[in-house]
C-alpha positions as CSV (number, residue, x, y, z in Angstrom):
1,X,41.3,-23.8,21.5
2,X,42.0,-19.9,21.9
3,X,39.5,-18.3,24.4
4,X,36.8,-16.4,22.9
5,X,35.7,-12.7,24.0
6,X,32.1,-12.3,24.9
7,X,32.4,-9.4,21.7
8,X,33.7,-12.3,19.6
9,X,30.8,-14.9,20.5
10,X,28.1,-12.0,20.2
11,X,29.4,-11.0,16.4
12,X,29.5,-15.0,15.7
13,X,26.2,-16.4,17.5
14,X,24.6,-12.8,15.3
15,X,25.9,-14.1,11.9
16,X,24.8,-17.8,12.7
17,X,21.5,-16.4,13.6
18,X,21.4,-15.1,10.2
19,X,22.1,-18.2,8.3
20,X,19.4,-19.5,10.5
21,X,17.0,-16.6,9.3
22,X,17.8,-17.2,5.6
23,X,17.0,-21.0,6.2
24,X,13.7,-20.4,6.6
25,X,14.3,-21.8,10.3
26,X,13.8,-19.1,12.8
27,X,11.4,-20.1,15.7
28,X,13.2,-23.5,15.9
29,X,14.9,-24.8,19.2
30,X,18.4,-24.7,18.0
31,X,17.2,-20.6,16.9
32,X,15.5,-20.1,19.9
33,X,18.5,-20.8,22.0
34,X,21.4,-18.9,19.7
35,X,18.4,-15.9,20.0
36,X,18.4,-16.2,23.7
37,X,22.0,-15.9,24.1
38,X,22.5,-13.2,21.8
39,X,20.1,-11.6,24.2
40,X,22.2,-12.4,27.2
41,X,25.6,-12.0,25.8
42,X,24.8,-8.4,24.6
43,X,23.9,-7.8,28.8
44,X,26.2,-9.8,30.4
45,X,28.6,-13.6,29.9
46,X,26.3,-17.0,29.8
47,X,27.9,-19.9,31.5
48,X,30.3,-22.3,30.6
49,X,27.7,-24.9,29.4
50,X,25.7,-22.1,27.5
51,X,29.6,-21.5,25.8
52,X,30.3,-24.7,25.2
53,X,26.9,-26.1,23.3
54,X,26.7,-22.3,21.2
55,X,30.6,-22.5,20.3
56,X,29.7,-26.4,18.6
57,X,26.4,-24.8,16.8
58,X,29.0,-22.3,15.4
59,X,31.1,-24.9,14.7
60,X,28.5,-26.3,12.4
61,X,28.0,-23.3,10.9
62,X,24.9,-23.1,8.9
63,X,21.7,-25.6,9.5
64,X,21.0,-28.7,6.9
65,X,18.4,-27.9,5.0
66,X,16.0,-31.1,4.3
67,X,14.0,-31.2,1.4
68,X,15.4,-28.2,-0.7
69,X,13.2,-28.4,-3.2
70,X,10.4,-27.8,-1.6
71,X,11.5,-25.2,1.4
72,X,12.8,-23.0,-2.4
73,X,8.8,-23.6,-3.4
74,X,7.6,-21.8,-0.1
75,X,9.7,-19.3,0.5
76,X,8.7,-18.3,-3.4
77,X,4.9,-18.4,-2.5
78,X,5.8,-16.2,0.3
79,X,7.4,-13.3,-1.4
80,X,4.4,-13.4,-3.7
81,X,2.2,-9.7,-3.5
82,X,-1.0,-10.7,-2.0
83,X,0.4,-13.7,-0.3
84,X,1.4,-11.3,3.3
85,X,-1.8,-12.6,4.6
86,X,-0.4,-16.3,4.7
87,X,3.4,-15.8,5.4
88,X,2.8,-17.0,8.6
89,X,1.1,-20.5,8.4
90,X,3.9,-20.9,5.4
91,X,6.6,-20.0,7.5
92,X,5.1,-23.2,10.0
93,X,5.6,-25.1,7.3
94,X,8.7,-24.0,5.7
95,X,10.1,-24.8,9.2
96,X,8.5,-27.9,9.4
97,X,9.9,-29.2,6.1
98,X,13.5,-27.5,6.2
99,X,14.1,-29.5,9.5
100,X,13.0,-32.7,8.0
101,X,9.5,-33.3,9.8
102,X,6.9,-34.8,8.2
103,X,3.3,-33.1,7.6
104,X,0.5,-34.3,8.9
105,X,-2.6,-35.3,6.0
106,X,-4.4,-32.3,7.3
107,X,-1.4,-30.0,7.1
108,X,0.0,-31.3,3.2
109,X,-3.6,-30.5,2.3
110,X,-3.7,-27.4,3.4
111,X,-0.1,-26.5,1.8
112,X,-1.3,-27.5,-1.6
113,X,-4.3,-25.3,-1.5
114,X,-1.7,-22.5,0.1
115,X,1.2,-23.2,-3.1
116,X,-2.2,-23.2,-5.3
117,X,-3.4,-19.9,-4.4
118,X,0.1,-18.1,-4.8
119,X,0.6,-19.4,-8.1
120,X,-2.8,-17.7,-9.1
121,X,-2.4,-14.8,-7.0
122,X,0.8,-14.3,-9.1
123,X,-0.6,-15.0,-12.8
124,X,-3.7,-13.2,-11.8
125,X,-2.3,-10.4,-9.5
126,X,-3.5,-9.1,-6.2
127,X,-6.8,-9.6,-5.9
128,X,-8.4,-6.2,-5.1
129,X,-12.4,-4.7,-5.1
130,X,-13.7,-3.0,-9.0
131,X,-14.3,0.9,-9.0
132,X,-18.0,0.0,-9.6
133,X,-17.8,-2.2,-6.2
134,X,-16.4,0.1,-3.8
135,X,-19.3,2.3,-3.2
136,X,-21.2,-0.3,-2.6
137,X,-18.7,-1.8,0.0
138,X,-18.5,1.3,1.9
139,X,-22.4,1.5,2.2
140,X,-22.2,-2.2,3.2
141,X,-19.9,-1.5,6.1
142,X,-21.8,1.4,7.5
143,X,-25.7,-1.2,7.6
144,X,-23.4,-3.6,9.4
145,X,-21.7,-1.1,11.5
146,X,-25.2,0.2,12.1
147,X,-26.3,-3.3,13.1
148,X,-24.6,-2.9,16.6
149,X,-21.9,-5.4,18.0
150,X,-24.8,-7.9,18.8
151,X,-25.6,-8.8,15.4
152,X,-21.6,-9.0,14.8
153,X,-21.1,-11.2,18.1
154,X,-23.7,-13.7,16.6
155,X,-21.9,-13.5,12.9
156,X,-18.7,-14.3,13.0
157,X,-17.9,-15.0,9.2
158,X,-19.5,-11.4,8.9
159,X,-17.9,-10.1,11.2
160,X,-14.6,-11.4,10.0
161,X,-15.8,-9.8,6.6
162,X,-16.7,-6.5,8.1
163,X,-13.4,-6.1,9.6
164,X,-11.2,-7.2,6.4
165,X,-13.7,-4.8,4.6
166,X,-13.4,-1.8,6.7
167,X,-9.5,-1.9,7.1
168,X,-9.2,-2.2,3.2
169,X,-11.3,0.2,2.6
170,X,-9.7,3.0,5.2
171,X,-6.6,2.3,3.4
172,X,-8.1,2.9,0.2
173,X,-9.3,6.2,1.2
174,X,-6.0,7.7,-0.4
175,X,-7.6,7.4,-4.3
176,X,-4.4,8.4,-5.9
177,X,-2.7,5.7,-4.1
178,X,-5.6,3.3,-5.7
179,X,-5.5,4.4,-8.4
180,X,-2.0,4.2,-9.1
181,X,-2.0,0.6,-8.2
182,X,-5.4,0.0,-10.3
183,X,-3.3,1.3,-13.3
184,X,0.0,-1.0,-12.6
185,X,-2.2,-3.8,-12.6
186,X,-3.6,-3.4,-15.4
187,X,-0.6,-2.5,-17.2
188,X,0.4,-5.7,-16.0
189,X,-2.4,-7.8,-17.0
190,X,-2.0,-6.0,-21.1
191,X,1.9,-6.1,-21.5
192,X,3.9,-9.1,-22.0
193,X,6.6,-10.1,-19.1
194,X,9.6,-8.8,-21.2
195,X,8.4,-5.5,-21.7
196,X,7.1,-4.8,-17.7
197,X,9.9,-2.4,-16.3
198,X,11.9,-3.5,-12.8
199,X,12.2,-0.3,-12.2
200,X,8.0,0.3,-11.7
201,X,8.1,-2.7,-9.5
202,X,10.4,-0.8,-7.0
203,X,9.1,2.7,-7.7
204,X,5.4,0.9,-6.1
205,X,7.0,-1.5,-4.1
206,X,6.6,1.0,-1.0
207,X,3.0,1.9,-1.2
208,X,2.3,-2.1,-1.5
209,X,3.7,-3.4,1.8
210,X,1.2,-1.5,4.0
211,X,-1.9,-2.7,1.7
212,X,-4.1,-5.1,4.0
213,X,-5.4,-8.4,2.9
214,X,-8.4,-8.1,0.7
215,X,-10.4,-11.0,-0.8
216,X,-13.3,-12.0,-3.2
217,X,-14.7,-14.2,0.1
218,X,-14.9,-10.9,2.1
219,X,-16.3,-9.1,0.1
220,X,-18.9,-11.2,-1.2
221,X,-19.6,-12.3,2.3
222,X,-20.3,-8.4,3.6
223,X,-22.1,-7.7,0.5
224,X,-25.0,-10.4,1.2
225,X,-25.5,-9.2,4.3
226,X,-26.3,-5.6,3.0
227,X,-28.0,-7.0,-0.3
228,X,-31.7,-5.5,0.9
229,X,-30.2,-2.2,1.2
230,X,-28.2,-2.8,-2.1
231,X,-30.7,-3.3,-3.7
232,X,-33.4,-1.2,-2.6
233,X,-30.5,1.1,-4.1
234,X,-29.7,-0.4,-7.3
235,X,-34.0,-0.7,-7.8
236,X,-35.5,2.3,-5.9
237,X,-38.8,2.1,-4.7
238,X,-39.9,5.5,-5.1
239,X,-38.6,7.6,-8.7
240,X,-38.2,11.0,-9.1
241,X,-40.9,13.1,-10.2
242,X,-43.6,10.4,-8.1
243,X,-46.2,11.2,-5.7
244,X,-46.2,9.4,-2.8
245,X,-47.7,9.8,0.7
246,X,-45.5,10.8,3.9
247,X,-46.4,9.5,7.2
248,X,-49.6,8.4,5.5
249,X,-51.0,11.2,4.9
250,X,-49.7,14.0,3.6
251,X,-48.6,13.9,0.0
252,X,-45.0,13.8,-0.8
253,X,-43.5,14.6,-4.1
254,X,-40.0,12.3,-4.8
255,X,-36.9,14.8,-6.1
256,X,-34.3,12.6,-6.4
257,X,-32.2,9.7,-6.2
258,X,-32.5,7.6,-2.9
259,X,-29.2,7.4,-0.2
260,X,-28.1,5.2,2.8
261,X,-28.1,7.2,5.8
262,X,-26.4,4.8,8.1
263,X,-29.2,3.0,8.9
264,X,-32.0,2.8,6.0
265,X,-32.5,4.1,3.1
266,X,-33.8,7.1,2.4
267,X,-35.5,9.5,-0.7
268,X,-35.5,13.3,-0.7
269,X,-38.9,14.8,-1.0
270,X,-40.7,18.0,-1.1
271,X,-43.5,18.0,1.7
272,X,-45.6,20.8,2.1
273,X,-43.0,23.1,0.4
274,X,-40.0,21.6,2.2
275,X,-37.5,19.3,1.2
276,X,-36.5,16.4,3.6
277,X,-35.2,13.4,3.4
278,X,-37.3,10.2,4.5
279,X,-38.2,6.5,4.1
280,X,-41.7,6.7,5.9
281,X,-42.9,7.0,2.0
282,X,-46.4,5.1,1.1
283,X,-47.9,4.6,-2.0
284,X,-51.1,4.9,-0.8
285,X,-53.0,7.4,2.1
286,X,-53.3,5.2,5.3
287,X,-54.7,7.8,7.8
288,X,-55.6,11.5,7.2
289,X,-54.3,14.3,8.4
């Protein structure tokens, strides 16, 4: 066998690495190992033993896949949009199965529920909050901030919530960006497949791979935990053009709509000729002036 240049075995162990890659088998031992001595050989030589077991994995060229089928039914559920959040317990998976491992109960359960949701998350598209939700999200996300790390230590399926919230939301903040992507779903959701242009896919493809995970859970989840200040909003307690009493006492005529300050909600109200904002509002006098 003619002797090999460190040069040559680099170039060969990267292209193996690759077919490794496209396998769906990166993280294995076998990878691990031609990864490690790429590493090396791009620094310095390996030894003879490190040549002689890479040299037969070249040899072999690229790894039998097991169960084809199925690794082609993953890897398809993980180029799904809206699937980036679970790329990663796939991938397990995927590497699980390509090598020819068996799943555990627990594990083929959860694939099922995992192949489940991408087929949905591809008929129905990425799952994202309605125009008419947002506001309340973002007021949701300031009583909870407002809450203190306490009540979010105590929480955790809230906090979890928050945090998914909050990230989707500062991403958000760019409305033509939202908007865009509002409009190519629902362009998507009215056209037939034939007549949906490639062409849009690429043109939005960009402004889609940054997008953070965003789900129905989450956001139902952060909404209950706001829903007395929601509320209090959607059904004020004090309407325009009302009297009311401020601090108890002195009398407090409502001017508007009620708003979340961060903390509580509060009405604007002229008192004694000047307008404020407050939610120490009574309907009746409790103590005089």
């Amino acid at each position: 066998m003619a002797r090999k240049s460190r040069q040559q075995r680099l170039e060969q162990a990267k292209s193996l690495e690759s077919l490794y890659t496209e396998a769906g088998l990166s993280g294995v031992k076998r990878h691990r190992f031609i990864t490690d001595m790429i590493n090396r050989l791009e620094q310095r030589d390996i030894s003879s033993g490190q040549k002689k077991f890479l040299d037969s994995l070249i040899d072999q060229g690229a790894p039998e896949i097991k169960n084809p089928g199925r690794v082609a039914e993953i890897k398809a559920a993980m180029e799904v949009d809206g699937m980036q959040h679970r790329r990663e317990p796939l991938a397990g998976m995927l590497r699980s199965i390509a090598g020819g491992w068996d799943l555990s109960e627990k594990q083929e359960k959860f694939l099922l529920s995992l192949l489940a949701e991408a087929k949905r998350t591809k008929t129905e598209g990425r799952y994202r909050p309605s125009g008419e939700t947002i506001p309340n999200l973002r007021i949701a996300v300031r009583k909870v901030a407002s809450s203190g790390g306490w009540y979010l230590n105590h929480r955790p399926g809230t906090a979890k919530a928050f945090q998914t919230v909050r990230r989707w939301l500062q991403w958000a903040d760019d409305e033509k960006r939202y908007k865009e992507l509002r409009e190519l779903d629902e362009s998507r959701l009215s056209a037939s497949a034939d007549s949906l242009k490639y062409d849009l896919d690429v043109q939005t493809r960009h402004a889609r791979t940054d997008e953070p995970h965003i789900d129905e859970w989450n956001v139902n989840k952060l909404l209950g935990s706001a829903k007395k200040v929601l509320s209090e909003m959607k059904n004020p307690k004090h309407l325009p053009g009302e009297l009311r009493y401020y601090m108890g006492c002195q009398v407090a005529l409502i001017s508007g709509e009620p708003s979340f300050n961060g903390r509580e909600v509060v009405y604007p109200a002229i008192v004694a000729g000047k307008m404020i904002e407050t939610c120490d509002l009574t309907k009746r006098r409790t103590r005089r002036n």
